[in-house]
N, C-alpha and C positions, 0 to 999 in steps of 0.2 A: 464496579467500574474497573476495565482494565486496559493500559497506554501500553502499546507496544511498536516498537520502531525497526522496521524493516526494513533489508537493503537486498536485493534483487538480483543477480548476474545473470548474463547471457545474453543471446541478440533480446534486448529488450529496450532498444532505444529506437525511433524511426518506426515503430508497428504499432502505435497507437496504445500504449500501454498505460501510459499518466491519465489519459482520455476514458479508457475504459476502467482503469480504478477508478476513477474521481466516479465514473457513472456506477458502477457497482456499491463503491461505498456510500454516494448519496442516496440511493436506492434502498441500503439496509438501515438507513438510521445512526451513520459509524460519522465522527468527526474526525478531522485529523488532517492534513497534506498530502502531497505525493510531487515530487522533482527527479529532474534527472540531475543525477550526481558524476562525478569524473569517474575514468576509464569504463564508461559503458555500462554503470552501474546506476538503476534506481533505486532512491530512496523514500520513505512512506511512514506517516505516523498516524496508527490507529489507534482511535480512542472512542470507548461506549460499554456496553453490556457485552459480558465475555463470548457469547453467543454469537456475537454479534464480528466481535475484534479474531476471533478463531477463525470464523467462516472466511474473514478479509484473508488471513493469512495463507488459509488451503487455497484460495482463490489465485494470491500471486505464485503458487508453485504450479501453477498451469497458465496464468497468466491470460492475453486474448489470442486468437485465434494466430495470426502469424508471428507470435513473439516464440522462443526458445528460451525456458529457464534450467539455467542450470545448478544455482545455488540460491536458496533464501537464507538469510543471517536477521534471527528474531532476538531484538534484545528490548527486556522488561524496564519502565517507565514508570513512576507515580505519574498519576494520573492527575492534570492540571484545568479541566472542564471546558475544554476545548467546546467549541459550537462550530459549525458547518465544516464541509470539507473543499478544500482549496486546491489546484494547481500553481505548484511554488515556479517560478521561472529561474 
């Protein structure tokens, strides 16, 4: 199992980005959150089978279709058994 807590930059607030992770990540089997965080930054904790938590991550550095990333900031997490994935408000 491996937690990892990602933070996002770029136009990625307003293009549907918490939406389309939340669907990506319910889709692979990954627990964990995704919020929009201050100065235009989201944030997102994945947690599941490394396979699984990796592919989230290459996922948010291209992000959906009208977002713009320009930085992913991945930092390592024990892992807490987190169950389903959530939109934090």
């Amino acid at each position: 199992m491996r937690r990892a807590r990602v933070k996002i930059s770029g136009r990625v607030q307003g293009v549907f980005f918490r939406a389309s992770c939340a669907d990506q990540a319910q889709g692979s089997g990954i627990s964990g959150w995704v919020r929009n965080a201050s100065a235009g930054v989201v944030e997102a904790v994945f947690e599941g089978e490394e396979t699984g938590v990796e592919a989230m991550i290459a996922w948010c550095r291209k992000g959906p279709p009208h977002a713009r990333v320009d930085d992913v900031e991945v930092t390592e997490e024990a892992p807490i058994g987190a169950e389903g994935f959530h939109i934090v408000q």
